[in-house]
C-alpha positions in Angstrom: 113.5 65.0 73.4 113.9 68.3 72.6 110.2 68.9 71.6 109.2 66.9 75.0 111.2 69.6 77.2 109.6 71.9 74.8 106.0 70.6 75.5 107.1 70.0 79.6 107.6 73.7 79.7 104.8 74.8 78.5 103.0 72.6 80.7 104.9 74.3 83.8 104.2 77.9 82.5 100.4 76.8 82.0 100.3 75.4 85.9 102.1 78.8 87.1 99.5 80.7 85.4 96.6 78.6 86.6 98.2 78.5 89.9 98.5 82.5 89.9 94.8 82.9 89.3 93.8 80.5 91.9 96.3 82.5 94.4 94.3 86.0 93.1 91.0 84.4 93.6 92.1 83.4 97.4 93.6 86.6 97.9 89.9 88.5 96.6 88.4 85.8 98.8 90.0 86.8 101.5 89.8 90.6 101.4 86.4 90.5 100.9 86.1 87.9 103.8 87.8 90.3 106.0 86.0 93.6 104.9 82.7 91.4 105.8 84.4 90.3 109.4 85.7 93.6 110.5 82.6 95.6 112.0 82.2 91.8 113.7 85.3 92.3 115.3 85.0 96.1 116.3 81.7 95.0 117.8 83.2 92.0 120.1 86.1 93.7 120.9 83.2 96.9 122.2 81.6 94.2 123.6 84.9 92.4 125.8 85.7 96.2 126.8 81.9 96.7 128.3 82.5 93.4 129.8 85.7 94.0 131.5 84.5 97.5 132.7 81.4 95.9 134.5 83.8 93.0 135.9 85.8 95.8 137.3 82.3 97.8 138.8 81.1 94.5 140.3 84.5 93.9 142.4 84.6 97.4 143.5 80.7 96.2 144.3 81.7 93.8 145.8 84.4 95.5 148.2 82.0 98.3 149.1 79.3 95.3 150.3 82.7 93.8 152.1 83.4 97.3 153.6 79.5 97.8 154.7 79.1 94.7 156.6 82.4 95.3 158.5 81.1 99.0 159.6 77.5 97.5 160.6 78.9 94.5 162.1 81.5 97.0 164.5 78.1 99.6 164.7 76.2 97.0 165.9 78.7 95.1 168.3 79.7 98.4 169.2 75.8 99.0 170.3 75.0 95.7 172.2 78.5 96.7 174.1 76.7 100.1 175.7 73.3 98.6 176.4 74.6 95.0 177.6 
């Protein structure tokens, strides 16, 4: 009994260590995974700024066009009012 405890144990302390090198070789994974992904991700996240900046340009675009067609549409009605 003793010796099967004995044998168990070692059994355990062989899966821990096993277990501990597949954990360091997930952990390298990973790092290495990240290092890859990170000028990926400082590119996109340029990228979603740029995008947000010309989202912001087209609606004050957009507002100016909204603002110009109001002044030509009172210039103009304002015009056929002093010749009609």
């Amino acid at each position: 009994m003793i010796r099967n405890a004995e044998k168990d144990i070692a059994d355990v302390k062989q899966n821990v260590e096993h277990l501990r090198a597949e954990e360091d070789q997930l952990v390298g994974d990973v790092c290495n995974h990240l290092a890859d992904v990170q000028p990926l991700v400082t590119m996109l996240t340029n990228l979603t700024d740029q995008i947000r900046d010309l989202e912001k340009y087209s609606q004050y675009l957009q507002c100016l066009a909204q603002i110009e067609d109001l002044r030509f549409g009172f210039v103009l009605h304002t015009c056929l009012k002093v010749y009609i």
